[in-house]
C-alpha positions as CSV (number, residue, x, y, z in Angstrom):
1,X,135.3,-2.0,-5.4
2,X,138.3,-3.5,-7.7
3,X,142.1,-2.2,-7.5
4,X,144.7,-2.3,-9.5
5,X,147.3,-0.4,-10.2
6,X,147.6,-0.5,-14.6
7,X,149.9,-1.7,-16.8
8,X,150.4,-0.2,-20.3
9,X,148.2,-0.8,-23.2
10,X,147.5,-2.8,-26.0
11,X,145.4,-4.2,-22.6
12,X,142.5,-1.6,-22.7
13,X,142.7,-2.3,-26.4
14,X,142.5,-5.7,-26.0
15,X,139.8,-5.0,-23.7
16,X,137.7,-2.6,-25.9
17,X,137.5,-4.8,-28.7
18,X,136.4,-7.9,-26.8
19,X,133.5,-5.6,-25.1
20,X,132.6,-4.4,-28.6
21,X,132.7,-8.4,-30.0
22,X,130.5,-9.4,-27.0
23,X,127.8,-7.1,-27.7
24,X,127.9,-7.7,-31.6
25,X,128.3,-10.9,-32.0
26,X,126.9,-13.1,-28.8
27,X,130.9,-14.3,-28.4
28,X,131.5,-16.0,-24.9
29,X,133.7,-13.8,-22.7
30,X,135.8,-16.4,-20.6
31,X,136.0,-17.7,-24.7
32,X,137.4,-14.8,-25.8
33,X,139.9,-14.2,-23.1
34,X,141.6,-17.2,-23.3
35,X,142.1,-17.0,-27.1
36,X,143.1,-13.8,-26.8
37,X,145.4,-14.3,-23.6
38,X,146.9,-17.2,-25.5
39,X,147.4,-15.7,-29.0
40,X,148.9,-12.7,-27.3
41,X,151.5,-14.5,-24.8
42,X,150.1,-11.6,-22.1
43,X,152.1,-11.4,-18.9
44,X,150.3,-12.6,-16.0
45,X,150.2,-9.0,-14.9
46,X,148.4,-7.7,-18.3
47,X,146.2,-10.9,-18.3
48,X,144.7,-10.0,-14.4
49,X,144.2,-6.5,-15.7
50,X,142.1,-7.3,-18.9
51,X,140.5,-9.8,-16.8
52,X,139.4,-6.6,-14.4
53,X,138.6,-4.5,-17.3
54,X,136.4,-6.8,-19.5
55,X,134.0,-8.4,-16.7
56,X,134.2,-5.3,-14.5
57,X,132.5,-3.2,-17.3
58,X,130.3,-6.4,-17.8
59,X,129.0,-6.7,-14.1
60,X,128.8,-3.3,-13.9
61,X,127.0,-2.6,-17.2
62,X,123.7,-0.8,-16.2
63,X,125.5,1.3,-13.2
64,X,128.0,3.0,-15.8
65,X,125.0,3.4,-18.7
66,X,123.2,5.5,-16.1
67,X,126.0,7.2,-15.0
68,X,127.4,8.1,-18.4
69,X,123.7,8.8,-19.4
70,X,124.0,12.0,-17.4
71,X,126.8,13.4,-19.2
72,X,126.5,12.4,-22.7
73,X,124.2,14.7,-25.0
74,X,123.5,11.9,-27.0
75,X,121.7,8.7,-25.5
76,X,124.0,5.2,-25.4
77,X,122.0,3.2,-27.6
78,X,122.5,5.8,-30.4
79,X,126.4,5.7,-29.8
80,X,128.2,2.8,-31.9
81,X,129.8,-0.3,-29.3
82,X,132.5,1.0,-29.9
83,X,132.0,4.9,-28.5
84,X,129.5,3.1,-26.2
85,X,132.5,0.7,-24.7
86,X,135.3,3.3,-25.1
87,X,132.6,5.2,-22.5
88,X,132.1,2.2,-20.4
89,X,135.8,1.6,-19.9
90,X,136.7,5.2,-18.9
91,X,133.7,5.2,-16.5
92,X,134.6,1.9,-15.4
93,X,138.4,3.1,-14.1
94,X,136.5,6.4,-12.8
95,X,134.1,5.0,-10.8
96,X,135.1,1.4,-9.7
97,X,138.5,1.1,-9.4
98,X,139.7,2.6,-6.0
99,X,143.5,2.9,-6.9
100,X,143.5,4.4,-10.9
101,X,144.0,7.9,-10.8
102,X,141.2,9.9,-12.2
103,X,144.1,11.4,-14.6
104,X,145.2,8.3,-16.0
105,X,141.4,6.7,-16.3
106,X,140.6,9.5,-18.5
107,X,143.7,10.5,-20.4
108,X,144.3,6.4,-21.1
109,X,140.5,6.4,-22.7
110,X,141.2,9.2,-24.7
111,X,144.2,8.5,-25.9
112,X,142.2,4.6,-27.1
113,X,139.7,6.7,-28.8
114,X,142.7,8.5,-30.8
115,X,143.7,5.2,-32.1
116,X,140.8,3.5,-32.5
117,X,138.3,6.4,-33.9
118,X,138.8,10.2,-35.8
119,X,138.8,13.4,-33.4
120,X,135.6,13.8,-32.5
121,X,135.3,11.1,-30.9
122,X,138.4,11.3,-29.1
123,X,136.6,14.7,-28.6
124,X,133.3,13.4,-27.2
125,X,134.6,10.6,-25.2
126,X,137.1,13.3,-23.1
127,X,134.3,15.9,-22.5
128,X,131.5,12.8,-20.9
129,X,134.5,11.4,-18.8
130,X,135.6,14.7,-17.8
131,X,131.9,15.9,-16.8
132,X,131.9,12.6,-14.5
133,X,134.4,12.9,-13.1
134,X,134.1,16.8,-12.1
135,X,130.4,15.9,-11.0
136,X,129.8,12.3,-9.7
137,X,130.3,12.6,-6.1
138,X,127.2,15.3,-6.4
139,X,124.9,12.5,-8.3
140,X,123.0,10.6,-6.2
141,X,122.0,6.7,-7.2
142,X,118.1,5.9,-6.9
143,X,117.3,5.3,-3.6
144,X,115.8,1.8,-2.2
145,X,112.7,3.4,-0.6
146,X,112.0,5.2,-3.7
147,X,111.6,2.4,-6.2
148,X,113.4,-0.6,-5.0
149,X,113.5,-2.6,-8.7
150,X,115.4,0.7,-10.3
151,X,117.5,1.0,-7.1
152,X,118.4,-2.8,-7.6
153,X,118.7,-2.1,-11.3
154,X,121.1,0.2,-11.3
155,X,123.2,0.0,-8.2
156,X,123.7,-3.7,-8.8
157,X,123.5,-3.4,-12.1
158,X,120.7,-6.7,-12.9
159,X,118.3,-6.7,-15.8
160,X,115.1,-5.1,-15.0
161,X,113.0,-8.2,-15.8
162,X,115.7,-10.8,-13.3
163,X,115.3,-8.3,-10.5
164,X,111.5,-7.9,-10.9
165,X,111.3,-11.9,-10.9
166,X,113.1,-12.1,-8.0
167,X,112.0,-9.8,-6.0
168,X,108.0,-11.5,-6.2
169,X,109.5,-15.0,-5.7
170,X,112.0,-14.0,-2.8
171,X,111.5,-10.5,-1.3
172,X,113.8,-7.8,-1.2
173,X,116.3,-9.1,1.4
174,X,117.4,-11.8,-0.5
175,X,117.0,-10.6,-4.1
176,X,119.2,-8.2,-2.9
177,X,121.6,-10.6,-1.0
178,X,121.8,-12.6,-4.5
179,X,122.3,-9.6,-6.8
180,X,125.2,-8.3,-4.1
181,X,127.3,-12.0,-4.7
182,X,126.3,-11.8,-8.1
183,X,128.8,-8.9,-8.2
184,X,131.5,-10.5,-6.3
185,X,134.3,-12.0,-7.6
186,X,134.4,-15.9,-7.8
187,X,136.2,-17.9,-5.2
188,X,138.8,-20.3,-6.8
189,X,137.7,-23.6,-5.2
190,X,139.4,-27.1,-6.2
191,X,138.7,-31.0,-5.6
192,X,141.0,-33.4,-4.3
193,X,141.4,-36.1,-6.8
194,X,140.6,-38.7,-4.3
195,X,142.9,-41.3,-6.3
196,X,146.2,-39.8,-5.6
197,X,145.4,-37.4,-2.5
198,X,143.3,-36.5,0.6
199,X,142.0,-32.8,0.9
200,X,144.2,-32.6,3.7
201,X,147.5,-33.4,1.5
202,X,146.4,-31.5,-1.3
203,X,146.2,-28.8,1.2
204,X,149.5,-28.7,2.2
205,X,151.1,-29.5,-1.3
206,X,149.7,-26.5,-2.5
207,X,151.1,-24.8,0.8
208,X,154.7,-26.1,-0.4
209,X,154.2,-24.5,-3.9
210,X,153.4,-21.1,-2.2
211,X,149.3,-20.9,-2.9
212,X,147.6,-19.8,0.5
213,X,144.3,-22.2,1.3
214,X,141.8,-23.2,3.5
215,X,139.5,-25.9,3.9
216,X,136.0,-25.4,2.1
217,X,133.2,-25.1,5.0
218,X,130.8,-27.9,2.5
219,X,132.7,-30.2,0.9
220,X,135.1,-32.5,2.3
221,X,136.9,-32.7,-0.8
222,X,137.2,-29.0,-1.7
223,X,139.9,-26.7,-0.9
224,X,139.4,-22.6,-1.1
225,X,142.3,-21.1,-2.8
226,X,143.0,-17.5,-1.8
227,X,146.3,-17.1,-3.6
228,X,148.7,-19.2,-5.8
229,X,150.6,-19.1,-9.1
230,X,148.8,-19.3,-12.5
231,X,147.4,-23.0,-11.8
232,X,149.0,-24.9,-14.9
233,X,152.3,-24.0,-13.3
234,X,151.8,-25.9,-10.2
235,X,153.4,-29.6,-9.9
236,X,149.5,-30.4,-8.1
237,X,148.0,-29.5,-11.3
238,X,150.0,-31.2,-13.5
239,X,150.1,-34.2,-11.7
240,X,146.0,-34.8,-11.1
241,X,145.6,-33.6,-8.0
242,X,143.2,-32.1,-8.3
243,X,140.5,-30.0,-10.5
244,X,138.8,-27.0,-10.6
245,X,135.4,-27.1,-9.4
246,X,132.6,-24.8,-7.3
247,X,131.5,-25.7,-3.8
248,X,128.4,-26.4,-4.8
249,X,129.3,-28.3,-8.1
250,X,130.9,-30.9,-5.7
251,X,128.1,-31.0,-3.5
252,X,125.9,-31.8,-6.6
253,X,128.6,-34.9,-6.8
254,X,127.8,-36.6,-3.7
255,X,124.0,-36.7,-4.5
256,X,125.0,-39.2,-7.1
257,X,127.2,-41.6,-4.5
258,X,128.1,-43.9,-7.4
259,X,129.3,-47.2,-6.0
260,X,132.6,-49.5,-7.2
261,X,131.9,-51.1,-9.9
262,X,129.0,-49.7,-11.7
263,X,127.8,-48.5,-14.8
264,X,126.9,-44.5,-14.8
265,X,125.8,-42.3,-17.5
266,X,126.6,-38.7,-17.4
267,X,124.4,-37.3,-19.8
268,X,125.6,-34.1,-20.3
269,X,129.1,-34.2,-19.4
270,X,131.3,-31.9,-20.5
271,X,133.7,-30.2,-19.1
272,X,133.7,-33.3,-16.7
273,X,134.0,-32.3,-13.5
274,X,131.6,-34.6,-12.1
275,X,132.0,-37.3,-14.5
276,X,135.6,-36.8,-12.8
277,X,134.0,-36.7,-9.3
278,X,132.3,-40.2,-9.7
279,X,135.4,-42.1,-11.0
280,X,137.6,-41.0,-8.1
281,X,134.4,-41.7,-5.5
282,X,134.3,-45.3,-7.3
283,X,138.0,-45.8,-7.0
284,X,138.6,-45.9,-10.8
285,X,136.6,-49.0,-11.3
286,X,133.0,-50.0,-13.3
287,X,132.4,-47.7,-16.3
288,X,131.1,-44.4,-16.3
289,X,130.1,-43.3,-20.1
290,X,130.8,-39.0,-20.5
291,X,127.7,-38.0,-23.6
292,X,128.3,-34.8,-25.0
293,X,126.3,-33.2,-28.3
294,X,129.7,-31.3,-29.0
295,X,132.9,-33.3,-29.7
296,X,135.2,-30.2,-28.7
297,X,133.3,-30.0,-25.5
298,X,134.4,-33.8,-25.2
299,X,137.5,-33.6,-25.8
300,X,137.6,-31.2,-22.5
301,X,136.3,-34.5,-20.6
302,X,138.8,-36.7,-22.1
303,X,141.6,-34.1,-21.4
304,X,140.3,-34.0,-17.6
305,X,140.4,-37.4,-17.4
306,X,143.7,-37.9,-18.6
307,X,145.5,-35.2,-16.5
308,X,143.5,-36.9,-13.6
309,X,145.0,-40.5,-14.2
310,X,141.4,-41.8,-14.8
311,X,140.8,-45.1,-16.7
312,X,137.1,-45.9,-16.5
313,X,135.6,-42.6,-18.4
314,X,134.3,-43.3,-22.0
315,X,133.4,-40.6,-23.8
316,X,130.9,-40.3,-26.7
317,X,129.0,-37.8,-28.7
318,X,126.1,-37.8,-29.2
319,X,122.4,-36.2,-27.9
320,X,120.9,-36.6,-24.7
321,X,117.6,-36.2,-26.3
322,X,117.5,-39.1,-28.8
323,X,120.7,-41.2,-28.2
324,X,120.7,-44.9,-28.0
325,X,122.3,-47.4,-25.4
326,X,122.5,-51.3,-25.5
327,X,122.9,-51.9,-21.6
328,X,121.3,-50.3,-18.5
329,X,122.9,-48.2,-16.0
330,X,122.8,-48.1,-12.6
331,X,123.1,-44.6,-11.9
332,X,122.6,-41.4,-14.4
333,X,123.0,-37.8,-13.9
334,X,121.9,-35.0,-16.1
335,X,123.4,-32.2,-15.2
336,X,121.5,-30.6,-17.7
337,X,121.4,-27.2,-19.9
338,X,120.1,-24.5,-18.7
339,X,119.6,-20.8,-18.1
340,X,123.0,-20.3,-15.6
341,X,121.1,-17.9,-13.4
342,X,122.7,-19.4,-10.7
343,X,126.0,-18.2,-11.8
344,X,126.5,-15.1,-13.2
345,X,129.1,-14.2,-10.8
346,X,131.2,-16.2,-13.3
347,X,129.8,-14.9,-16.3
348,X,128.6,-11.6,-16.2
349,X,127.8,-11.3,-19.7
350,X,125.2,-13.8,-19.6
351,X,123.1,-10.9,-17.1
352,X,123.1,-9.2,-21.2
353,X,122.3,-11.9,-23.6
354,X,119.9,-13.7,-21.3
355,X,115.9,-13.1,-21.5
356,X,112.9,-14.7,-19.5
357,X,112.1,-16.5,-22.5
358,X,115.3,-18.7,-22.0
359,X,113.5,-20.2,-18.8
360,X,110.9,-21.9,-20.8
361,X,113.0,-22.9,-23.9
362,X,115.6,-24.9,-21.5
363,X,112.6,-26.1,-19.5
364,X,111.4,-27.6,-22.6
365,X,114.6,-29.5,-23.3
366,X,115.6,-30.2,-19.8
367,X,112.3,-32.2,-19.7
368,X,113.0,-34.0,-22.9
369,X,116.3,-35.3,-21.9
370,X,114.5,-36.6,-18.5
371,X,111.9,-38.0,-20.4
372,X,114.1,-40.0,-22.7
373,X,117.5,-40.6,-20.5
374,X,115.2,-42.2,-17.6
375,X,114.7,-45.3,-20.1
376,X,118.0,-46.5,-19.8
377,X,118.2,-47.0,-16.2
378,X,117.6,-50.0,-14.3
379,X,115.2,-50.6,-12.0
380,X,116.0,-49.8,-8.3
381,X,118.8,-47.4,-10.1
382,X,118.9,-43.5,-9.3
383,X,118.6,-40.8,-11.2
384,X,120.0,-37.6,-10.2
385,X,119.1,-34.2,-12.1
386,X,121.2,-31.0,-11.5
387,X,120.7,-27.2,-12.9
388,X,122.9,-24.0,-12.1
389,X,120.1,-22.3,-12.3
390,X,117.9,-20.4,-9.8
391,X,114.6,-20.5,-11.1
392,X,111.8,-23.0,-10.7
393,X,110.4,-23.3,-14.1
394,X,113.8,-25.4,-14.7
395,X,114.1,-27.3,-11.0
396,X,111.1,-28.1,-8.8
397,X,108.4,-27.7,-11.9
398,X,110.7,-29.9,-14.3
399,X,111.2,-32.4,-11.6
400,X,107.2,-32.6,-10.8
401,X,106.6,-33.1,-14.4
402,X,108.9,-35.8,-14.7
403,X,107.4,-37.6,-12.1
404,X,103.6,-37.0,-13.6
405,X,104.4,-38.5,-16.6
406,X,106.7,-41.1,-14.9
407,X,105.1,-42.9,-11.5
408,X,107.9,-45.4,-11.0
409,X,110.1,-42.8,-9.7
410,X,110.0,-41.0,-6.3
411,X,112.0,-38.6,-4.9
412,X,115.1,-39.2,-2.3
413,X,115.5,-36.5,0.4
414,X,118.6,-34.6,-0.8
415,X,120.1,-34.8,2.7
416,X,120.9,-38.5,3.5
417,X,123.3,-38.1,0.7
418,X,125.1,-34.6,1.6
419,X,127.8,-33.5,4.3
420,X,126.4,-33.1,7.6
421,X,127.3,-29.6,7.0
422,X,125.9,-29.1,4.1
423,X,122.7,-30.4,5.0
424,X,121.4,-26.5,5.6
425,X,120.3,-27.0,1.5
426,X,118.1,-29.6,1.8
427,X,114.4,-28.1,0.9
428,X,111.5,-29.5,2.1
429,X,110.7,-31.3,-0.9
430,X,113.9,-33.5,-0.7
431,X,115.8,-31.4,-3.3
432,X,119.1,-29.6,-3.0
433,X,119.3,-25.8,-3.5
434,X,122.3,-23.7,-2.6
435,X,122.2,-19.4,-3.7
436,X,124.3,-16.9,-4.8
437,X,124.7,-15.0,-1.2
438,X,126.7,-14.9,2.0
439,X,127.6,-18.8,2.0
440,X,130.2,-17.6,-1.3
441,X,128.6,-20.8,-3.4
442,X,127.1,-20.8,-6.4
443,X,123.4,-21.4,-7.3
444,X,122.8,-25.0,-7.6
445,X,119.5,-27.3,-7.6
446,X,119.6,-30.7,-7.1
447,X,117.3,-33.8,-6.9
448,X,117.7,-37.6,-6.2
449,X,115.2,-39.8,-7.6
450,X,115.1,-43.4,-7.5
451,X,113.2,-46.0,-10.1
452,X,111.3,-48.6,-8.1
453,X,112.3,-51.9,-8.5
């Protein structure tokens, strides 16, 4: 459960119309709230609560639809978003956040649907939120032995079709492990820029500038950040000390072990964390070209790059799928698109907006960019191919289709090339997998593959 104690509105407001724009119009919700934080000039008090809000109500989605669904005389998907959110919000405060008082949860929700909406539905909204909370503690969620996908459904809120998938492929202990972390809240994990610190420096810089941190269990270079100022205000940050990046993520980075001097490809760069990763591993030296279909997205990379002191990334737009180079490289890394199953702990909204259809579509493309990427490197060079996703349509199956159509590549076992800690993720077939679960890492897959000479 979430706390909080709650500041005063426009927040909820805030936070109502940027449910009601997620559901209507496909928006991005870590998009959303930093255009809205920023337009706004919210306190970092009223920031953390909208943040609380907005991806509490999104994790939590299918748990407060059936919970409201026994209250309301009218079904959900009937309401408008905005009744529908306006619900969601009051149920949310109810039900899930141990230190608002059930007073203020409901009379702050009815009170928004004054302002937002006519009488009625000021009306409607205060009778549903004042059946649940009267009656909740008497309504008992489905139960596991009963039907274990509606239990999983509901209770951890997941899409019916995610939580059917997984439960064939992995079994109910660790479906229900995944859909548990897929619920928590995000560690804030960062990488030593290697150029101008060690982890343990970094550490204790950030110590000096009052953040509390430990070392990361994994990676060498990560550091777990438990508390600290907003980030842009430290002196670490703003000198390149250091970047935001997942356990995992950086793990991804060592499967590449790029070497001084050479020439890298990062074929789908953007926002640069591990075109950022190789640079510092290569000591700022050789060239290591940052492709990326979407110039904004680019600029992100450049921006990185700069705040990190970094000479040797070149950045350039273009498609993964069709681009053109004149010279080889020794090493390339697609860290390619895909269906970010493997990290919806980040962004819950994405447990909405995503089908089982996705799979196959970013299958289809991750394939493509293998297929035409892989021409550009030189014999003997590696190719490593990395997905935040969970599933196998876009990891082990993409990989084994690869290397059908494409003979002169074999696969490196993952492990030679991780932390000796960190060697638990090495699967049998060489690759790399990490899981939303009790490790606190994202999902990642990973696979090295090298072009015979």
């Amino acid at each position: 459960m979430l706390t909080s104690t709650a500041p005063k509105p426009p927040v909820r407001k805030l936070a109502l119309y940027m449910l009601c724009r997620l559901e209507t119009t496909g928006a991005f919700v870590d998009q959303l709230i930093a255009s809205i934080t920023a337009a706004r000039g919210l306190s970092s008090q009223a920031r953390a609560f909208l943040r609380e809000l907005t991806y509490g109500v999104l994790r939590w989605r299918n748990r407060l639809d059936w919970l409201l669904a026994h209250y309301s005389d009218r079904p959900l998907e009937t309401l408008t978003p905005e009744v529908r959110n306006l619900l969601r919000l009051g149920a949310y405060q109810l039900c899930m956040m141990d230190r608002m008082p059930s007073y203020a949860a409901v009379s702050e929700t009815v009170g928004l649907a004054k302002q937002v909406g006519h009488v009625g539905i000021a009306a409607f909204v205060n009778a549903v939120l004042r059946s649940l909370e009267r009656k909740r503690a008497s309504l008992a969620l489905p139960r596991p032995d009963d039907d274990l996908i509606s239990h999983l459904t509901i209770t951890q809120s997941h899409p019916y079709w995610l939580v059917e998938r997984w439960l064939a492929r992995h079994g109910p202990q660790h479906t229900t492990a995944i859909c548990h972390a897929n619920n928590s809240l995000p560690p804030l994990v960062v990488r030593a820029n290697r150029l101008r610190t060690t982890s343990e420096g970094l550490m204790d810089a950030l110590s000096a500038e009052g953040c509390q941190v430990e070392r990361c269990r994994f990676a060498p270079d990560g550091v777990l950040l438990l508390s600290h100022p907003p980030l842009d205000r430290l002196r670490c940050y703003v000198e390149g000390r250091f970047t935001v990046q997942d356990e995992a993520a950086i793990l991804c980075g060592y499967l590449l072990d790029p070497q001084p001097g050479e020439r890298l490809l990062d074929a789908c760069a953007a926002p640069g964390g591990k075109a950022t990763h190789a640079v510092e591993v290569m000591g700022d030296t050789g060239e290591v070209v940052c492709l990326e279909q979407s110039r904004p997205r680019l600029g992100l990379v450049a921006e990185n790059g700069r705040r990190l002191h970094l000479g040797s990334l070149q950045c350039r737009v273009g498609d993964a799928r069709t681009v053109k180079f004149d010279q080889p490289f020794d090493r390339i890394l697609v860290d390619a698109p895909c269906s970010g199953l493997g990290v919806l702990r980040r962004h819950p909204d994405a447990k909405w907006r995503k089908g089982p259809e996705l799979i196959k579509t970013m299958a289809g493309q991750q394939i493509a960019i293998l297929h035409h990427v892989s021409r550009f490197l030189k014999p003997g060079g590696t190719l490593v191919y990395v997905t935040c996703s969970t599933e196998p349509e876009e990891n082990q199956q993409v990989i084994q289709t690869f290397l059908t159509a494409h003979p002169e590549y074999q696969v490196v076992t993952a492990a030679e090339y991780l932390p000796s800690a960190a060697r638990i993720f090495a699967e049998a077939g060489g690759w790399f997998q990490t899981w939303p679960g009790p490790e606190d890492l994202d999902g990642f897959f990973g696979a090295r593959l090298r072009r015979r000479a």
